[in-house]
C-alpha positions, 0 to 999 in steps of 0.5 A: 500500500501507499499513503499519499497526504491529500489534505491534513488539517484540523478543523478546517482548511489552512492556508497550506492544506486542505482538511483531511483527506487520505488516498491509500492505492494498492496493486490488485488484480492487475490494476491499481486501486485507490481508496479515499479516507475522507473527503473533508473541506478542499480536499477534492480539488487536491486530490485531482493533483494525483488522481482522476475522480473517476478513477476512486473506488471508495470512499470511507468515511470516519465521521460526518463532521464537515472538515471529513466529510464536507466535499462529496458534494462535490465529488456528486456533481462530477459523478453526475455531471461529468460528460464522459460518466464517474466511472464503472457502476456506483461508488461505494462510500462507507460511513456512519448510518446517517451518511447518505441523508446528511449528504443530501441535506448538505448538498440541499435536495431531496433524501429520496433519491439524494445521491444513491444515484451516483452512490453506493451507500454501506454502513459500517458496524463497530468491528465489522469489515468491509472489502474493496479490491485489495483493502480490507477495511474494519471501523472501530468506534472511538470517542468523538463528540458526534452520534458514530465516530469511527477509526479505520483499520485498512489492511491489504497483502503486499507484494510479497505476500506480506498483511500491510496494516494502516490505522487512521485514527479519525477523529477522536479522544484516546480510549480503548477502540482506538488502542485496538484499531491501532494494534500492531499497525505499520502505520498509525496515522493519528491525529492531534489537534491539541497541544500538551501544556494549553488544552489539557481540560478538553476530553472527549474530542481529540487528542494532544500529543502526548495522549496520541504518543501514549496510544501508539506505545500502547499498541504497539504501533511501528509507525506513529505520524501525527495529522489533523493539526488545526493552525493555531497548534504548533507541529512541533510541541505536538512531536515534541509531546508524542516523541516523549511517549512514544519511541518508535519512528514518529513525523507530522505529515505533510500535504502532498506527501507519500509513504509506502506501507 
């Protein structure tokens, strides 16, 4: 598998990235295949420096709060509108019971038939997994202040005949759903959108450095790279705090930036 940075900032866009957004490819069947996880605000006009919208095969949605989930619907108008089509039959997308209804409300038409003309609507269940092509991938519930929020495990065979695993984290508060979706994962792509020493009374909505540092080493995690970091929170005391909790290989991630699983 590959991870390519598509947007990584948190809350909302900044001035240098979109917000979050993930594209995961994988060699299968002869072909590429390339999954999204999340499609936050500005994120679809990123993601066309790497790739054709027809060419997504599913998108999978960590929550529905608008900076992971705001822009399908733009990914709507150009599976309708697009003269040469979206692309072979419906695209799956993946998210919270709610998914397809709000995505209608937001985009501002009727529910019936919103967009289940150009999706494929699938819930997810805590623990339960999902296939596309390559990638397997298995929603664990976690702590964020919304009806489902989710972090997904996506695991795919290498090359070699290898299980690759990358667990991103959505978004959330350490608890023990996300410990197990990050258990042994090559990659745990977390975020931490507040900062050790200033954010410490807010529980129950995102992680700080330290907390996201301490998950890692509680699962055992090979990589730690940390995301979703709003402006006004310093990358570096963010590091700075995992680092102190975590041993293992750490970095902020960075819009447009690829690494190999």
């Amino acid at each position: 598998m590959e991870l390519t940075i598509i947007g990584c900032s948190g809350s909302f866009p900044g001035p240098e990235s979109p917000a979050s957004c993930y594209l995961l490819t994988a060699e299968h069947a002869g072909r590429t295949w390339r999954l999204l996880l999340d499609l936050g605000n500005g994120a679809l006009g990123a993601l066309q420096r790497h790739i054709r919208l027809d060419e997504i095969d599913a998108v999978a949605f960590s929550h529905l709060h608008p900076d992971h989930f705001s822009d399908i619907c733009g990914l709507h108008v150009a599976a309708k509108w697009h003269p040469g089509g979206s692309g072979p039959g419906l695209i799956p997308i993946f998210g919270p019971e709610e998914t397809a209804r709000r995505a209608a409300e937001v985009y501002g038409i009727d529910p019936d038939p919103g967009m289940s003309e150009e999706f494929d609507f699938r819930h997810w269940a805590d623990g339960q997994p999902h296939t596309v092509g390559p990638f397997t991938i298995t929603p664990y519930a976690v702590w964020h202040p919304t009806p489902e929020a989710y972090a997904l495990r996506v695991q795919a065979v290498d090359e070699s005949g290898e299980l690759r695993t990358l667990t991103y984290s959505g978004d959330t508060d350490a608890c023990e759903g996300l410990t197990e979706a990050a258990r042994g994962a090559d990659i745990f792509l977390c975020e931490a959108a507040y900062q050790d020493g200033r954010d410490e009374e807010l529980r129950g909505i995102h992680l700080t450095g330290a907390r996201a540092g301490s998950t890692a080493a509680d699962a055992e995690a090979k990589r730690l790279f940390l995301t979703h970091i709003p402006v006004w929170t310093d990358p570096d005391k963010v590091f700075e705090a995992a680092a102190a909790h975590y041993s293992g290989e750490t970095a902020v991630v960075a819009p447009g930036a690829s690494y190999r699983i």
